[in-house]
N, C-alpha and C positions, 0 to 999 in steps of 0.2 A: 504493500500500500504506500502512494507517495504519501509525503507530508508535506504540510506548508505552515509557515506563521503568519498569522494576521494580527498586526501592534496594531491598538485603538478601537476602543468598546464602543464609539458610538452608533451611529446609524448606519454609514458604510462599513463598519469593519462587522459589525453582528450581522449583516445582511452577505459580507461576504464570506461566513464562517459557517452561516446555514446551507449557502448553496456553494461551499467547496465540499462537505461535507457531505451534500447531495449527490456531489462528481463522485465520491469513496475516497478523497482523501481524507486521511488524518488530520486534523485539524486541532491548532494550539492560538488560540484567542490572546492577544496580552493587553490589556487595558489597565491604565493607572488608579481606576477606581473599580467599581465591583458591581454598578448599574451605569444601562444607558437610559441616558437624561431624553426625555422625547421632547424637545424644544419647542415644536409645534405648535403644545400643550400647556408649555408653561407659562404661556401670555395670562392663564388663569389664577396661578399662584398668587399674585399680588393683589387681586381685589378679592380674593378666599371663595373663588369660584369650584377650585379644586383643592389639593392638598400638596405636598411635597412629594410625598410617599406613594402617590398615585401617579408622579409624575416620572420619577426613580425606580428604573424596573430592574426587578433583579438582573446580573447576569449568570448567576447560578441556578439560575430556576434554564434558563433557556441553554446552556452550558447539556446541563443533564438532559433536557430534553431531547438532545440535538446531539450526545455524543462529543461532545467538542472539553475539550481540553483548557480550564481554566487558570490562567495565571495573571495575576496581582502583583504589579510590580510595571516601576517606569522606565521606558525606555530613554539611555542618556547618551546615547554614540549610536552613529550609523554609518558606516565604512563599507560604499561598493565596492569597493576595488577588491576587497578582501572579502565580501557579501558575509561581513559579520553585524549584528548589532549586539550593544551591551545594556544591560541591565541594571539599576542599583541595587538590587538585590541579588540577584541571576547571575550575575560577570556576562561573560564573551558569551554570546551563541552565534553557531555558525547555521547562514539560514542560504541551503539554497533556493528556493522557494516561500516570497516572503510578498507580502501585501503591507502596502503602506497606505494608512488609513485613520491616521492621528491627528486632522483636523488642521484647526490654522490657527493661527496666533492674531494680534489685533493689533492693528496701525498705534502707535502709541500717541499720545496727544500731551502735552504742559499739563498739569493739574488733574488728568483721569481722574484720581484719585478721590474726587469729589463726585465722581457722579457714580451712578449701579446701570448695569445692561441685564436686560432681558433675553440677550445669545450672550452673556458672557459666563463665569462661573457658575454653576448650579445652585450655590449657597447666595449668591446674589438675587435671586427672586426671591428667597425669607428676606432679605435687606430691603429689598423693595416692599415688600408687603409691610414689615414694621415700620418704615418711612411713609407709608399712607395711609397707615392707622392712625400714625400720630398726626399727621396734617386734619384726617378725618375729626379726629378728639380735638384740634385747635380750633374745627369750624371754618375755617380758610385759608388761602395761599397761593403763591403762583407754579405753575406748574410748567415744567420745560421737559419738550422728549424731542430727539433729534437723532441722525444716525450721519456716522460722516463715510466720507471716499476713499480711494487709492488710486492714485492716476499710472501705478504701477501694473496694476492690474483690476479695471473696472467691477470684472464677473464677483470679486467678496465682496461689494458691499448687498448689506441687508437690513433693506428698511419697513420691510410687512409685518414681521412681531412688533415694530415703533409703534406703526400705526394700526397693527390689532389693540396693544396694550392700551394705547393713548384712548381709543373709541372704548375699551373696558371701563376705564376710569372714568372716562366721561358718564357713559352709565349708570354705574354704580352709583356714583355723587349724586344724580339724576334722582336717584329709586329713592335716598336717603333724603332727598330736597333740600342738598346744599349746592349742587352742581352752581350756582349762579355767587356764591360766596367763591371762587376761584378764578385765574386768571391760567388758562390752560393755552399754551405756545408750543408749537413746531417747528422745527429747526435743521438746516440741511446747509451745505456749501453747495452744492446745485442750484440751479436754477428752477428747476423743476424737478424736487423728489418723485419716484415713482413712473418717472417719464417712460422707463423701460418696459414696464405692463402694457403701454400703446395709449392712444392716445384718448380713446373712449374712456379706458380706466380712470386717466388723469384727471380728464372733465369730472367724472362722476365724482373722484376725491376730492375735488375743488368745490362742487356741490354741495357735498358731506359738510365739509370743511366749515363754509358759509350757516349751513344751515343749523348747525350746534355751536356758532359764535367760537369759533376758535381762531385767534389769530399763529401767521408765521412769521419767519423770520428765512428767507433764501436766499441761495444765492452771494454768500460773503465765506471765506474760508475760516474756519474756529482759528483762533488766536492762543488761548487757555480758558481753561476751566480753572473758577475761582469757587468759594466753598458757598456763595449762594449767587453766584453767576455766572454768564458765560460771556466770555467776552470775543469779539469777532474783529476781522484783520483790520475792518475801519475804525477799531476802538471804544466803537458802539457797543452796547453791553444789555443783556435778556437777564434779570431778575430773575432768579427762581429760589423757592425752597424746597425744590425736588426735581433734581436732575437728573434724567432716562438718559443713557447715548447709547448705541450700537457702533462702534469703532468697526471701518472696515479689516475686511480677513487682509491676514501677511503673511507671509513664511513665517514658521516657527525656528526659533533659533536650533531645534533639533534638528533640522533639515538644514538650514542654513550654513551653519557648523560642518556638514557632512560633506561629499564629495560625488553627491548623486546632481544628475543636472537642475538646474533651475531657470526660470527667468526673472527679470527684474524685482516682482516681491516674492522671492523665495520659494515660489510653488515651482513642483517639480515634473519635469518635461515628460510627458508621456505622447504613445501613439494613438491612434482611434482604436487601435485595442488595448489602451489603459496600462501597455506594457512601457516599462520605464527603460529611455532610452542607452542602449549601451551597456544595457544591464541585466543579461538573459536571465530569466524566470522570475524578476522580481516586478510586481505591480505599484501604482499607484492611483488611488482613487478616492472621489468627492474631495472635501475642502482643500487634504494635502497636496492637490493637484494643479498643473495650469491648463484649465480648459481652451478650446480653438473653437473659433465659430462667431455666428452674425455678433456687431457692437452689444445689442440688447440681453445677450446670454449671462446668464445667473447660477451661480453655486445654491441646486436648491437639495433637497432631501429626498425626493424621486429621483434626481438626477446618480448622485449618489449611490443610491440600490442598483440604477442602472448599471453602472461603470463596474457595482459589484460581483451581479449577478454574470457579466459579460468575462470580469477576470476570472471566476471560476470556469467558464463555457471554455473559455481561450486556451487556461491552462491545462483545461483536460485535451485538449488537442493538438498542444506543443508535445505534448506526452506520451502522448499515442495512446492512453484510456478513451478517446471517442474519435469516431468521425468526424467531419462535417467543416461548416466552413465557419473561419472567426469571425466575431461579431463588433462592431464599433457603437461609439456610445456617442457622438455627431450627427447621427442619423433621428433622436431622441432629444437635441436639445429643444426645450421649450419650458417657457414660464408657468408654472402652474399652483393654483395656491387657493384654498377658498377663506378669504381674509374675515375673520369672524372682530362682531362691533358688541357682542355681548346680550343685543335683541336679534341678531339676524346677522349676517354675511353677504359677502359678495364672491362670485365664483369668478376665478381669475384665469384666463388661460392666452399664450400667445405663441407661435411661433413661426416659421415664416413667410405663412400663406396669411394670418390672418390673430387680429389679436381682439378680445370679448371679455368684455364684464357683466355677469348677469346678477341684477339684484336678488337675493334670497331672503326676504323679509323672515324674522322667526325660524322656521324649519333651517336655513343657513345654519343659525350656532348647533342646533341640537344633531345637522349629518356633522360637526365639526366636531364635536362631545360622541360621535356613534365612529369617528375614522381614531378617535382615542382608545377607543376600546379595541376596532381592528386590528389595529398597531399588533397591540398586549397578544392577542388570539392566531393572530395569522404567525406572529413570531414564534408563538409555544405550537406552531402547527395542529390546532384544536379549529379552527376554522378555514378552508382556502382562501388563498391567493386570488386579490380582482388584479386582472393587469393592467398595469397602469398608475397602482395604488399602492 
């Protein structure tokens, strides 16, 4: 039986550990924590829509399920030349067959430190939810959510949990009838956030937008984050006592560090078969990757499975375990997202023939609340696979 390692427990590397696993390899999982975080989902955390623990799925429940090989422990080197990586607990493994799927690291900004993301740490969505209990218990305040760029590589930034979150809270304050006691602001160095969903989306955001009295702030590059504000390159400066940002994705300095290719931010050069160049048997997929394709392409969470599902296909065929012909993950790019507002959703989809937003008044959040539960069920293999999902 071949083996493989796959570093990084989140959504690509668990998706790629079920279906290498599925090919009859051996499969050895290594994730620096012990659940994958379903991001998706965790826009809910902060207004106590959900919980933490519902959002934090085991990996040892899917480990066992699935055959697969659990190890706990961070990876700290990665050396192709030598197709070893090393462990802090582990030392050296030599990996010929290895999947790289440990996510991205984040643009760094003056001052971060002031503000909490909703894609950044997992323990940062409890920090956000205790930062708007207590604004709630103040009775008012102003409120900044924004997400910034990388002109290194457009496809990490991600600004739809911003603004699922942002439309949560508005909600929420709503239900509680304080919503009009706040001063809630959006915030982007673009000109137009969200511009990449197409242009109907935009409209209907700007609509949104208008019509729950939110004001923005576009279109000026952040300067620093200060401890109750933001300050931007004209000096000009957004007030807040609760600051959301989404920092665009970057090379992680583990990759960075290493001697596998890259381009400008750090993501590492793969083929349309997700094979890392120069690098025979080794992959690399979703975030830690540098995607190719139209300007509007996005590092999303489908996309990801894809790349994953495609490097198990691939390398049972380098192998001579299957027939058949290799599969690219270019042929798949497209935007896809149903953006939930906490009463309803909007279904998002684009790619290069054509891009739609369809309003889903109510039933929106509750198929968003039924694709949480998917998730959990399709991954313990207790429900099938919808394709595409």
């Amino acid at each position: 039986m071949k083996s493989v390692m796959i570093i990084g427990g989140g959504i690509a590397g668990v998706e790629a550990a079920i279906y290498y696993r599925k090919e009859g390899f051996d499969v050895e999982l290594i994730s620096d924590r012990s659940y994958v975080f379903i991001y998706p989902i965790a826009i809910w955390i902060p207004v106590k829509t959900t919980r933490f623990e519902d959002v934090a799925f085991s990996l040892d429940k899917i480990a066992a399920r699935h055959t697969i090989r659990l190890t706990v422990d961070k990876v700290i080197n990665i050396n192709a030349s030598e197709k070893t990586i090393t462990l802090k607990e582990g030392g050296v493994r030599t990996a010929e067959h290895l999947v790289i799927a440990t996510g991205a690291a984040k643009v760094n900004h003056d001052g971060l430190e002031y503000t909490l993301s909703i894609c950044g740490a997992p323990e940062q969505s409890i920090h956000l939810k205790e930062k708007i209990d207590a604004l709630i218990a103040k009775g008012s305040g102003k409120i900044a959510f924004g997400f910034g760029g990388n002109p290194n590589d457009p496809s990490g930034v991600r600004g739809g949990p911003g603004f699922e979150l942002f439309f949560n809270l508005h909600h929420r304050l709503k239900k509680l009838g304080i919503r009009d006691n706040f001063e809630m602001t959006f915030f982007a160095p673009m000109a137009e956030p969200g511009a990449r969903m197409g242009a109907k989306a935009l409209k209907l955001l700007e609509t949104m937008f208008k019509r729950n009295h939110f004001a923005t702030h576009y279109g000026k590059k952040i300067k620093r984050f200060e401890e109750n504000s933001v300050v931007f390159e004209d000096d000009s400066i957004l007030e807040s006592d609760l600051t959301m940002f989404i920092p665009a994705g970057n090379g992680s300095e583990l990759i960075r560090s290493s001697d596998l290719p890259q381009n400008k931010a750090g993501f590492i050069h793969v083929n349309n078969y997700c094979e890392i160049n120069g690098v025979e048997g080794w992959y690399a997929i979703g975030d830690a990757s540098a995607l190719e394709g139209p300007d509007w392409k996005a590092k999303q969470g489908h996309i990801a499975e894809v790349m994953a599902r495609n490097a198990a296909h691939n390398s049972a065929i380098s192998l001579g375990l299957k027939l058949g012909e290799k599969k690219g993950y270019k042929d798949h790019l497209n935007i896809l997202c149903v953006m939930d507002t906490g009463n309803g959703a909007g279904f998002v989809y684009r790619d290069n023939k054509k891009a739609i937003l369809i309003p889903m008044p109510i039933i929106g959040h509750w198929l968003k609340i039924g694709w949480g539960w998917y998730y959990k069920l399709s991954k313990m293999g207790y429900i099938p696979r919808i394709p595409g999902m």
